[in-house]
N, C-alpha and C positions, 0 to 999 in steps of 0.2 A: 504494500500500500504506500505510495507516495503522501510526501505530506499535505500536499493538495486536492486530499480525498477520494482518488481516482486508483485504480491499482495500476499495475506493472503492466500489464493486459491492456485495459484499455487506454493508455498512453499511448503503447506502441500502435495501438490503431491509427491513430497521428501525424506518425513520424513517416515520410517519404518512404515508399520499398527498397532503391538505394543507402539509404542509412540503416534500417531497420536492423541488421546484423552488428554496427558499430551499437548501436543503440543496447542490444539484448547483452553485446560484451562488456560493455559499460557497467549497466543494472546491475551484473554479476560482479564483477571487480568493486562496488560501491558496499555491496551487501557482506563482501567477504571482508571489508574494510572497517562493517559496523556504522558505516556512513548514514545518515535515514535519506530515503529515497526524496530528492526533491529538485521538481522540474529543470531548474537552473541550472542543479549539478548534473544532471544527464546529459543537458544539453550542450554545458561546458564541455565537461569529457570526451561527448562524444565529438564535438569537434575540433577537440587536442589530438585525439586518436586517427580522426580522416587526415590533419594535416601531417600527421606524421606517416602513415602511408602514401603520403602524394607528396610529401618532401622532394625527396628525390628525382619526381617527374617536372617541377619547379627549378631545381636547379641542374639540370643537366640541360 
């Protein structure tokens, strides 16, 4: 359950099908952290996580 009353479930209904796999490895990584689930921090994460898989395609 996110903090903003919604679960983990129907957020990711939301989220772009592109992200949606950043997003779900996120959630996981947050939980395992003891983090409480909340929209901001997913949202951060998960786009610290896309730029870091697309680094590389940026600088080369």
């Amino acid at each position: 359950m996110l903090d903003e009353g919604i679960t983990a479930e129907e957020f990711l209904k939301t989220v772009p099908e592109k992200h949606k796999q950043n997003v779900i490895t996120v959630i996981y990584d947050i939980l395992k952290l003891g983090i409480p689930l909340h929209e901001g921090e997913i949202q951060w994460r998960a786009r610290e996580l896309y730029v870091q898989q697309h680094l590389k395609d940026y600088l080369e």
